[in-house]
C-alpha positions in Angstrom: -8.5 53.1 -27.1 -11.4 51.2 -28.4 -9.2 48.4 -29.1 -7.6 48.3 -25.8 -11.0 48.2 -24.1 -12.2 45.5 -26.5 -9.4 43.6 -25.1 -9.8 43.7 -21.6 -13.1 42.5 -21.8 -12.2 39.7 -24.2 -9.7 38.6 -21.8 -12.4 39.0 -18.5 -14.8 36.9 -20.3 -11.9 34.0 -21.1 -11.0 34.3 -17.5 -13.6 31.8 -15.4 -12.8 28.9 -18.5 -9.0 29.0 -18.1 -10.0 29.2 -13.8 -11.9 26.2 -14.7 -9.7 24.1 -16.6 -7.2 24.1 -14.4 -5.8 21.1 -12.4 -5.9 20.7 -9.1 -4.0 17.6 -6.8 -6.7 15.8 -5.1 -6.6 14.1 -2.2 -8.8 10.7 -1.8 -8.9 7.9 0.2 -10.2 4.2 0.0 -12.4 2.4 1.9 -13.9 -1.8 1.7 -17.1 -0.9 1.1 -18.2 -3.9 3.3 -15.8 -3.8 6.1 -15.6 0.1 6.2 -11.6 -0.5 6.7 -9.6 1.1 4.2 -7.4 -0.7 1.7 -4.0 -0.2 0.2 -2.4 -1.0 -3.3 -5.3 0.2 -5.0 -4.4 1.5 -8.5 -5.6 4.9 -9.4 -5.6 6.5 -13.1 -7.5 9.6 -14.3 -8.9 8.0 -17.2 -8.8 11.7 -19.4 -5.1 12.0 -19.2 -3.7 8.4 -18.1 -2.2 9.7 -15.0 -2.3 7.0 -12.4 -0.6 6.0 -9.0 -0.9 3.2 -6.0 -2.4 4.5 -2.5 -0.2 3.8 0.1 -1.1 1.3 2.9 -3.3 4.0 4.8 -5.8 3.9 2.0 -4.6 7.3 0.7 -3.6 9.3 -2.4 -3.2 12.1 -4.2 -3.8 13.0 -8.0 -4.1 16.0 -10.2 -7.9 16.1 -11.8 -8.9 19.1 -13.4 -13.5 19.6 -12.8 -15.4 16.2 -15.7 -12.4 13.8 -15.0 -12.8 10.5 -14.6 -10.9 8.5 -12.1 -10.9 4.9 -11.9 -9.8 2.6 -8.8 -8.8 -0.7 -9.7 -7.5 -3.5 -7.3 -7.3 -7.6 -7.4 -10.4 -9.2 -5.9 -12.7 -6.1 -6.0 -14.9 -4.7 -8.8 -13.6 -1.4 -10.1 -15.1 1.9 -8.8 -15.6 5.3 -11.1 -15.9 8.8 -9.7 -16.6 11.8 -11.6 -14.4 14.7 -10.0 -16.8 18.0 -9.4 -14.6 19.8 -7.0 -14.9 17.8 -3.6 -12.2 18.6 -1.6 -11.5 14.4 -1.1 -12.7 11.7 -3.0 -13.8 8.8 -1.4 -14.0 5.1 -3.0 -15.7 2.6 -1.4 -14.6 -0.7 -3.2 -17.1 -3.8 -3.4 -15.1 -7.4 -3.3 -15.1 -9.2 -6.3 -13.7 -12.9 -4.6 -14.7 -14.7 -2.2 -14.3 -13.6 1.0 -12.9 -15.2 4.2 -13.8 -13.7 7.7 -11.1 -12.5 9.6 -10.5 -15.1 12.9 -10.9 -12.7 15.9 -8.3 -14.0 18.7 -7.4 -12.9 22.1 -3.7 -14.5 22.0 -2.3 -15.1 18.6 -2.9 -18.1 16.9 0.2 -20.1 15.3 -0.6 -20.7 11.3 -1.1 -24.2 12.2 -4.2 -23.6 14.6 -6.1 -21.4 12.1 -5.5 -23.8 9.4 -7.1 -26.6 11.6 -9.9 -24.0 12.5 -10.9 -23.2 8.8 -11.0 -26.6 7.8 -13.5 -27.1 10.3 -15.2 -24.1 9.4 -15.1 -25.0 5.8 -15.3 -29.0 6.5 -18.0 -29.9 3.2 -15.8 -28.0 1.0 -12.9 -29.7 1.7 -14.9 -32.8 1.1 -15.8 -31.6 -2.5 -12.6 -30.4 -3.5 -11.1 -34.1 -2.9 -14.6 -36.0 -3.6 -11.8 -39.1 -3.3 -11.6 -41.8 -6.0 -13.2 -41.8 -9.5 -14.3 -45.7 -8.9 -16.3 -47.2 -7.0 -16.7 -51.3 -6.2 -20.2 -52.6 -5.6 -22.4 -55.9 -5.3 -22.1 -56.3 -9.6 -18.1 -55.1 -9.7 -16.0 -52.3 -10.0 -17.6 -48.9 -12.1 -17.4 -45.3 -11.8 -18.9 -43.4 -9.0 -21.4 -40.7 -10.4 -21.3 -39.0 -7.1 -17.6 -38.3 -7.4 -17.8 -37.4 -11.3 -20.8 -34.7 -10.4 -19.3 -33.3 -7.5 -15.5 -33.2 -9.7 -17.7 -30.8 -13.2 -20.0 -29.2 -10.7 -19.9 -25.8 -10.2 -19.9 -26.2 -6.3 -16.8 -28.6 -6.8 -15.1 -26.2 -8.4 -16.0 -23.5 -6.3 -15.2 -25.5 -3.1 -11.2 -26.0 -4.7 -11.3 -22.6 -5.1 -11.8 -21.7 -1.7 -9.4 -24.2 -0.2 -7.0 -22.8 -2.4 -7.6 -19.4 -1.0 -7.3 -21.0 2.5 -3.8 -22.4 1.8 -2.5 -19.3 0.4 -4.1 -17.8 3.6 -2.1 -20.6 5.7 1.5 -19.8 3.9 1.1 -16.4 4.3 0.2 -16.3 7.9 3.9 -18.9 7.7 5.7 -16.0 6.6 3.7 -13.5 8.4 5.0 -15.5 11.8 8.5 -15.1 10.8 8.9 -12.5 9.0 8.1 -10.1 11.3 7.5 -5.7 11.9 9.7 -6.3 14.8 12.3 -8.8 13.4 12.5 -6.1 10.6 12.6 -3.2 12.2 15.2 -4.3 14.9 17.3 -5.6 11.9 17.1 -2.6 10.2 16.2 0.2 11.8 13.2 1.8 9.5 9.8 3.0 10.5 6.3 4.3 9.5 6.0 4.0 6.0 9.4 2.7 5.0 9.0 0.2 7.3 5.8 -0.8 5.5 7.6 0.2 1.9 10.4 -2.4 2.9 8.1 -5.1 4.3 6.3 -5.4 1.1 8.9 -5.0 -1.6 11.1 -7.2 -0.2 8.5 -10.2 1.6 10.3 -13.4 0.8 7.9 -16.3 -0.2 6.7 -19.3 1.6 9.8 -22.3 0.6 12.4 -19.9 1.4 10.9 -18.9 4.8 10.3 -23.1 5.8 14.0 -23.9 4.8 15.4 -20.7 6.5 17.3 -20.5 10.0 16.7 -17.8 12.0 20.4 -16.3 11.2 19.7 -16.9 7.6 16.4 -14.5 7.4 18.3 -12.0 9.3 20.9 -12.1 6.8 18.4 -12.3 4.4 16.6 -9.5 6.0 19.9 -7.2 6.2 21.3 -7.7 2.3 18.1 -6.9 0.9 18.1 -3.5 3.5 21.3 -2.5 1.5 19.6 -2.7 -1.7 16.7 -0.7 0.3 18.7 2.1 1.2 19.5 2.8 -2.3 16.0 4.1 -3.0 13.7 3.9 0.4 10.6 5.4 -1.5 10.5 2.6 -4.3 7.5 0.5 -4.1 7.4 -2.6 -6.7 4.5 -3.4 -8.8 2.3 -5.6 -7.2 2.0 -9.2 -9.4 -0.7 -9.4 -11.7 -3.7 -11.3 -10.5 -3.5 -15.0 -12.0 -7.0 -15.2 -14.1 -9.2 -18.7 -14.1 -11.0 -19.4 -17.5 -14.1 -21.2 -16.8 -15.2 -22.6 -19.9 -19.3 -23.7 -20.3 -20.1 -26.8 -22.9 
């Protein structure tokens, strides 16, 4: 009898650890910490046991923590965020940008790629003059020589800075291309989907910027419908996102 009672209160005492370590799915969401909007693609992993998953384009998620765990939000151009799970009933991540970043062009009609590539050359007119400083020499009253305004401006960390950004401008240029063409409403009248296949479909199968200047309309919609049959096959895939390509700066 004595044993038995020894027992049960062995077993009350374990109870509240084994309550505690148990795991729990969590819901979370993230937000641009200087925007306020929330962001999608972000990678998630619980950094005790390696789980990990994207957020889908609503900024939201879901992950099984258990109370100490460590979860760690990771996306291209933004520093990484930590949060220490202690039972809140959402976790919120509000992501700080790690790139530079290019204010959105508020419109009333919709501008054609063209137009906001003119406007953000003027916005961003002396960096377009550093990034192509013109050429290396220069011909004066004693002869030809090198122009030292055109070597400091080509090693200077503004120079290099200012190709950066109009790097970042041209991606932003051929993907509003593509954005104009390929379209939610070409796509969805092609294939039918909606809501988050719709966005699933959109984004796993965006065709780049050559293939969407040298394509007729009848060949994206082509396009559009033989990669909707590979679609159908699994709706609820969503690719990997490409790694990030990394700049090495390199100080003498």
């Amino acid at each position: 009898m004595n044993i038995l009672r020894n027992i049960s209160v062995y077993l009350i005492l374990l109870l509240p650890f084994s309550v505690l370590g148990q795991a729990k799915t969590v819901q979370g969401i993230v937000f641009d910490k200087g925007t306020k909007q929330r962001i999608g693609k972000v990678f998630i992993k619980n950094d005790q046991t390696k789980d990990n998953i994207y957020n889908n384009a609503r900024g939201e998620f879901e992950i099984r923590l258990r109370e100490g765990d460590a979860i760690i939000a990771t996306k291209e151009g933004y520093f990484p965020d930590t949060i220490v799970y202690s039972e809140e009933k959402v976790l919120m991540f509000h992501m700080e940008r790690s790139s530079i970043y290019i204010p959105e062009v508020q419109v009333v009609a919709r501008k054609s790629p063209e137009e906001i590539l003119k406007q953000r050359r003027e916005e961003f007119n002396k960096a377009y003059r550093l990034a192509d400083p013109g050429s290396i020499f220069s011909v004066g009253p004693t002869g030809a020589g090198l122009s030292i305004s055109t070597i400091y401006n080509f090693f200077s960390r503004e120079g290099k800075n200012a190709k950066r950004l109009t790097r970042i401008i041209q991606q932003e240029y051929e993907n509003n291309v593509i954005d104009s063409k390929f379209t939610r409403e070409l796509v969805q009248k092609t294939t039918g989907l909606k809501g988050e296949h719709l966005e699933n479909f959109m984004s796993n199968y965006r065709p780049n910027y050559y293939f969407i200047l040298a394509a007729s309309p009848y060949e994206l919609t082509e396009y559009i419908k033989s990669k909707y049959e590979i679609f159908k096959l699994n709706p609820n895939l969503r690719f990997l996102p490409k790694l990030p390509e990394i700049e090495l700066e390199v100080n003498n």
